[in-house]
N, C-alpha and C positions, 0 to 999 in steps of 0.2 A: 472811416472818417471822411477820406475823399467822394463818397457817395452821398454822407450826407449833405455837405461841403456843396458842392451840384447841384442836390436839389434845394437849399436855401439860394444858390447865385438862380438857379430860374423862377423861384419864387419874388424874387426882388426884381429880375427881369420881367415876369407878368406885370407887377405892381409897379414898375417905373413907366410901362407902356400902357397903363392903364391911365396914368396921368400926364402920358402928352398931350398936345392939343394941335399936334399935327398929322392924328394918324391918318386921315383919309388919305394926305399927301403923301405919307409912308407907307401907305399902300399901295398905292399905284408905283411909286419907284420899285420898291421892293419885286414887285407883278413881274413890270418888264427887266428887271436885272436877273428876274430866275430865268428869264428866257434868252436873254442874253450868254450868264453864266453856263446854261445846261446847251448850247448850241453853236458859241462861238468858236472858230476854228482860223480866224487870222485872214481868214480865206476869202476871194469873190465868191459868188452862188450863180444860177443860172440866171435872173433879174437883177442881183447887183453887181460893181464891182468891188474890188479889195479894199480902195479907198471910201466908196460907198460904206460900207460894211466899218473899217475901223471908225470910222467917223462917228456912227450913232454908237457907237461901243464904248468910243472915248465916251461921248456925253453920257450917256447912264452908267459909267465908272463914277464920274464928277459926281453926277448927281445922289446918287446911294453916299458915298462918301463924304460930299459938305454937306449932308441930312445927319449923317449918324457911323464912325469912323469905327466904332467896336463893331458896329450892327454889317456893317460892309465887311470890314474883316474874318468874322465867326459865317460872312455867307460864302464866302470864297473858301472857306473849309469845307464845306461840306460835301458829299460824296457824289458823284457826276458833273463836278462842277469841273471846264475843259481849262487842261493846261493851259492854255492859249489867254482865260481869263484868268488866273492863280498869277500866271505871269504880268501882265497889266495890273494885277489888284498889287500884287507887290512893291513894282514901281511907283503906284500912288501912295500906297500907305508909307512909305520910306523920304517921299518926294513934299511932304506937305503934312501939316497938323491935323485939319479937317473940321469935322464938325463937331460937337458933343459927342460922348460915347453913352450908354446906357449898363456898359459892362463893367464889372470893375479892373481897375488898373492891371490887376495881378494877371488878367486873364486875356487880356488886350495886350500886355504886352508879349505875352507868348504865340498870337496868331504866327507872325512870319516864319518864326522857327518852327512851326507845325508846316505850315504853307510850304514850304520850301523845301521840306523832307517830303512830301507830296510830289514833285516833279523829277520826270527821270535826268539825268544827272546833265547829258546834252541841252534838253530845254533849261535848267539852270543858268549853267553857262554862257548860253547865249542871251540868259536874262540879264545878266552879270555885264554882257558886253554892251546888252542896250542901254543901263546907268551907265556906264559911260557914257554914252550916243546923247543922251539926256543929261546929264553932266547930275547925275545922282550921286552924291560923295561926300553924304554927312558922316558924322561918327558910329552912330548905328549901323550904315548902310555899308561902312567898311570894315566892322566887324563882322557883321552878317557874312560877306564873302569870305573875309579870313577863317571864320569858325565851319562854314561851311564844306570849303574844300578842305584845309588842314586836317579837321578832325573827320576827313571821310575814311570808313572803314576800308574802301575801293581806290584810296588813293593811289598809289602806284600805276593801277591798270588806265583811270582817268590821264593821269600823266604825260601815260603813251598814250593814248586814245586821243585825247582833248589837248593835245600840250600847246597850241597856239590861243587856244582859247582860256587853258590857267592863266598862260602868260600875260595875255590881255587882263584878266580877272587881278590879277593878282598886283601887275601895274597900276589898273586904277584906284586901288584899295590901299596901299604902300604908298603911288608914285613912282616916277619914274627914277628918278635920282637916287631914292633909297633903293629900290628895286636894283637898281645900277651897282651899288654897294653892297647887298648882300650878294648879290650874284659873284660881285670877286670876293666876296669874305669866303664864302663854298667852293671854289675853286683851288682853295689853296691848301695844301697836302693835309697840315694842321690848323687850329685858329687858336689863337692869343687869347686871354683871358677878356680883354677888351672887344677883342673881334665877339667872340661867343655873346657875351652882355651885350650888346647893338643890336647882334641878330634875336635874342632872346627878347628885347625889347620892343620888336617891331612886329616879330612874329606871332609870339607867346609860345610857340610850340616846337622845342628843340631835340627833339628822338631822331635817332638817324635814318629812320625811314623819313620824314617829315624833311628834315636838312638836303637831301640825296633829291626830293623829289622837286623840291625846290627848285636847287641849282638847277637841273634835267627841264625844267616848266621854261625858266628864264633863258637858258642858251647855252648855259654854262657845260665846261667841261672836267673830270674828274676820274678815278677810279672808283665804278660803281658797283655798290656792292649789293643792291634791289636786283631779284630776277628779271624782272621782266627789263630795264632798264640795261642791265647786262648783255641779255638778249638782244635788243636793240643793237645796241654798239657791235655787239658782234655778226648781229646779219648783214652789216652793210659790207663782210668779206665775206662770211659762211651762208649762203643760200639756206641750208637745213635747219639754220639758227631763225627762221623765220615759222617755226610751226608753232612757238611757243606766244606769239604775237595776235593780237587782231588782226583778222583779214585785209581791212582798208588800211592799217597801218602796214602789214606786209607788202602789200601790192604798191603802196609808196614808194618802198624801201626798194622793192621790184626796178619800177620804173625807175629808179637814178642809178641804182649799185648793182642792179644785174636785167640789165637791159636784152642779153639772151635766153634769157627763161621767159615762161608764158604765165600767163594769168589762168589757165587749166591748171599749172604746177603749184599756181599760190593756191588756188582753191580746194586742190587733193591735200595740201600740206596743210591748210587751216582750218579746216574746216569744223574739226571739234571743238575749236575757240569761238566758233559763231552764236550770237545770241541768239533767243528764240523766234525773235521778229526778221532778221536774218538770214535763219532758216527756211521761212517763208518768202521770201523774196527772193531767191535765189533760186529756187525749184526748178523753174521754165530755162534759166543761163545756165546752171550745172548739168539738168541733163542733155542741155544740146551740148556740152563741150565733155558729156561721159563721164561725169562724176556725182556720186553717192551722195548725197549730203541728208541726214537724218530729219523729217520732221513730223516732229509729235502734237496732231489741230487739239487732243486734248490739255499740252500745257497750257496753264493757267496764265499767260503771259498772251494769251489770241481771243478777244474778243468776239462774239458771236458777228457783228458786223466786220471786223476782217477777215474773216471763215468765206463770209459770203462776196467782197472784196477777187478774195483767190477762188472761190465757185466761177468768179463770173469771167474768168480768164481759161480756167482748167477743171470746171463742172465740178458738180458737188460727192462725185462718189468717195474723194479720200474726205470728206471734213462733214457728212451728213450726219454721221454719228454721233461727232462734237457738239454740232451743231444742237443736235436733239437735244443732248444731257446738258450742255450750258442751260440751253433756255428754260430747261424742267428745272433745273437750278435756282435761273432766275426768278421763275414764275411761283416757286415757293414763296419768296419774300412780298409776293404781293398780296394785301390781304383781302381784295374785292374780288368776288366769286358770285358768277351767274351761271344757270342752267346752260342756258344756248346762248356762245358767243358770237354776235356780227362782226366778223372783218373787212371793213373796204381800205386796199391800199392802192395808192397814186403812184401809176406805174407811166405817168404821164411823161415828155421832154423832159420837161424843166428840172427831173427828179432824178436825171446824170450828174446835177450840179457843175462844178466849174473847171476845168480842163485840171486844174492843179488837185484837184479830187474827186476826179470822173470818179463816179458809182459810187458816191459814200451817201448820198441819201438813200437810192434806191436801197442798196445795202443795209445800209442801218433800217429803214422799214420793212426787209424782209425778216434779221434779226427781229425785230421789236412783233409784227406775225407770231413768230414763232412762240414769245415768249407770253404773249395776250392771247396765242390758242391753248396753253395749256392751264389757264386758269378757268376755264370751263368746267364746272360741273360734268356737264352730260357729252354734249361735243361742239367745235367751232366750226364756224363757216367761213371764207376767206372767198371775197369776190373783186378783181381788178380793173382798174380805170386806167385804161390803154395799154401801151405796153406791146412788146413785140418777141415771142416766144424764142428761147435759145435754149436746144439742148442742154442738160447737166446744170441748169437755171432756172428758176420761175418765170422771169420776163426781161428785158432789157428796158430802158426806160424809151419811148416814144409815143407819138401822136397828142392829142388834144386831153383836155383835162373834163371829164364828166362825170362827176364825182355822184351828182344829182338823181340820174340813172340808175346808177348802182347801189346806192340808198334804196331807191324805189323797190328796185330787185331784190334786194336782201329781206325786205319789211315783207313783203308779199310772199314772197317762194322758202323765206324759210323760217318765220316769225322769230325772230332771236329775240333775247332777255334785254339786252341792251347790243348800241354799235360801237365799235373803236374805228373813227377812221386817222388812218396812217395818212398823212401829208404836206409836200410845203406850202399849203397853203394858200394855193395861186389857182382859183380855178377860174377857166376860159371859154366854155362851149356849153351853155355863156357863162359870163360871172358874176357870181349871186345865185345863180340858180338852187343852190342845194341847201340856202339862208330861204329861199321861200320855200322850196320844200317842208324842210322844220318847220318855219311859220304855220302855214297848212297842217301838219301834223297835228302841230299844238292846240289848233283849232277845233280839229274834231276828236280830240280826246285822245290823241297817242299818246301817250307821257314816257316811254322808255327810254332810260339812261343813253346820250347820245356823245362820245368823247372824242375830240381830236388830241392829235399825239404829230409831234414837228421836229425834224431834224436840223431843221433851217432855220436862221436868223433873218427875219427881214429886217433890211435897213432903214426903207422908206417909211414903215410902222412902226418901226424904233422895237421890235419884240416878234414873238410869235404871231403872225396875218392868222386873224379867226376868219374861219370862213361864215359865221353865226353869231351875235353877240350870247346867244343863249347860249352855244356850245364851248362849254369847255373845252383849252387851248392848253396844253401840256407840253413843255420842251424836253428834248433828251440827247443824246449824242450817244449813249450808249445805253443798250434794252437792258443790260445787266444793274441801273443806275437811274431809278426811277423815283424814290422818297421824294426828294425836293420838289419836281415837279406835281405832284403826285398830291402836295400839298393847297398847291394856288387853290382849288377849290376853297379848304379851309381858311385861306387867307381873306379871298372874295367875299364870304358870308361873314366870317366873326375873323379879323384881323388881329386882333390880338393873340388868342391862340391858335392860329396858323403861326405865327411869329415862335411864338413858344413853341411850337411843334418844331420848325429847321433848328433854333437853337440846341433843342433838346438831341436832334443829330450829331450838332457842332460838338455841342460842349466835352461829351464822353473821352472824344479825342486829342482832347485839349489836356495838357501837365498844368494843372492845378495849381496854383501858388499862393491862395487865399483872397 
């Protein structure tokens, strides 16, 4: 029933976009919001700054949103799209009505609660902090928090993890006042019939894990009957009672309550509480202070682009493996298949990106290599523009951007079926040059598939910088997370099914409700 259910909502969705009469203008937002959504990261880049950067992000949030508020919401679902924008799309959808929707109600009103189960639990929270910062604090918008953290299956561990940041959460969503009074209603050995009814009424959720994590969120004090909460309490006199803790919450507890122990001691003792991401960053500090700490590049929790992240610190011999089987992984899901592939990647400056994410372009384009040389038929070819060799590394990002050359070279010495060129976008020596190239191409009868693929957001272009109006401009932030982009093609040509195509991603994921 829910399958057919589905495909009557996207048949009504073709037919309702068949009869706007705004779509060319729907397409062009739509364009640049997929490249905004598949590459924002919060972050300066090597040409802009942070401010640069949120600025055009704010506007094409606004703009997707006063066009079409379901059609904005169902695109911020969809797969590759970066925390960074999930968190922005939520604070607009919660912040304002918007525009017309095209979805129906049942299904529009379940975006956030998809949305929101989509973000690891930290970015949540500090999504949580920024309505407040934004003074976001309707009735929805305080459910939303309360259902969210209450009913996490992880509460407890968030508690201690997060616990200044429930508190904030949980404040703006209650208030302060009431916050102020459940916190002494949980304090007190038993609660009154009256006490319980208040807290029940503000909460909704009275199980004594929920009550215990409460109090512990807000400041409160008590006999606690939560492991990990117990734990707590009691490492701030038992040293040993800290193994059962998070790292960063031990090594707090370190610094005020046992100021003679080391941070090598917190690290031996915690170390099998560490997350997977954790693991990997920790690698280069644990073994200069001689401790073990396990890590597995093939958990599923490491990215092809964070593999090469930690390659480009400590070379690729632990994570080439990873590397490989992710990207054959990923390169199933794609379904464009050429004899002989061209790859030119920009291994140029500008492609270290911005001090607060040195190497996630580069990175990310050597990921996204990897995973466009295994969809080759026969075999790929991989040729770089600049770049500066490092052992246990393909290249480091420097020198000038010659994108144009490389082109040249690829078409002559190795005829490939079609090119992928990997880059941000920015070329310099000179610029334009690889837009006449093409031109010239086209002239004398090349015609083979030529595609750019962008990790970067330009700000000043409001979207992915094409280096060719001919060529295809594709955004991605992650090689493993390619659909949506992957679509603009279809959107360019016949916009309405392009449309149909992301929703048809969207919607599967989406709790149904008629």
């Amino acid at each position: 029933m829910q399958a057919l259910a589905k495909r009557d909502t996207i048949d009504r969705f073709r037919a309702d976009l068949q009869r706007r009469s705004d779509m060319e203008r729907m397409k062009d937002t739509v364009l640049r919001f997929l490249d905004v959504s598949g590459t924002s990261m919060g972050r300066g880049s090597f040409y802009n700054t942070q401010r640069q950067q949120q600025e055009a992000e704010d506007k094409l949030h606004r703009d997707l949103f006063e066009m079409d508020r379901g059609l904005y919401g169902l695109m911020l679902a969809l797969p590759g799209t970066t925390d960074r924008t999930k968190q922005l799309g939520l604070a607009t959808l919660l912040s304002g009505r918007g525009g017309q929707t095209i979805l129906p109600d049942g299904i529009t009103a379940t975006m956030t609660k998809l949305i929101i189960t989509q973000l690891p639990p930290h970015r949540m929270l500090k999504m949580f902090k920024d309505f407040r910062a934004r003074r976001i604090n309707n009735g929805s918008t305080r459910r939303l928090i309360l259902r969210s953290i209450l009913d996490a299956k992880k509460l407890e561990l968030w508690t201690v993890k997060y616990r200044r940041l429930i508190r904030l959460a949980l404040e703006h969503a209650l208030g302060r006042k009431i916050s102020c009074v459940i916190r002494k209603i949980l304090c007190k050995p038993s609660m009154s019939d009256d006490d319980l009814s208040f807290v029940r009424k503000h909460l909704k959720r009275t199980t004594p894990k929920v009550l215990e994590c409460v109090c512990f969120a807000l400041g409160g004090t008590r006999e606690w009957h939560c492991s990990l909460l117990k734990s707590y309490e009691a490492a701030k006199t038992d040293f040993s009672a800290l193994k059962r803790l998070p790292t960063e919450v031990a090594e707090g507890l370190r610094s005020v309550y046992h100021r003679g122990r080391t941070h090598k001691q917190v690290l031996e003792l915690t170390k099998h509480t560490m997350t997977a991401g954790q693991r990997m960053v920790v690698q280069r500090s644990a073994k200069a202070k001689g401790v073990t700490v396990t890590f597995n590049p093939m958990d599923g929790q490491y990215d092809i682009t964070r593999l090469y992240i930690y390659a480009a610190e400590r070379g690729l011999s632990e994570v080439s493996d990873a590397i490989a089987k992710k990207a054959k992984r990923a390169a199933d899901a794609i379904p464009v298949r050429y004899d002989t592939v061209g790859i030119i990647v920009d291994c140029s400056q500008s492609m270290q990106g911005s001090s607060k994410q040195k190497l996630r372009p580069v990175s990310a384009a050597f990921a996204l290599r990897d995973v466009l040389g295994y969809t080759a038929n026969k075999r790929a070819v991989c040729l770089q523009a600049g770049g500066r060799f490092k052992p246990g590394f393909p290249a480091l990002p420097e020198g000038h951007t010659n994108l144009a050359r490389e082109l040249v070279d690829m078409l002559e010495k190795y005829k490939p079926d079609c090119v992928y060129i990997i880059t941000d976008g920015y070329e310099n020596q000179p610029a334009g040059r690889l837009s006449e190239v093409v031109t010239a191409l086209r002239t004398i009868g090349v015609s083979i598939p030529i595609m750019q693929f962008s990790p970067v957001f330009g700000a000043e272009s409001q979207g992915v910088r094409r280096l060719d109006n001919t060529v295809q401009a594709i955004p991605f932030q992650k090689a493993e997370a390619m659909g949506p982009g992957m679509v603009k093609g279809l959107i360019e040509t016949n916009p309405v099914e392009g449309l149909v195509a992301l929703a048809s991603m969207a919607l599967p994921m989406i709790e149904y409700k008629g």
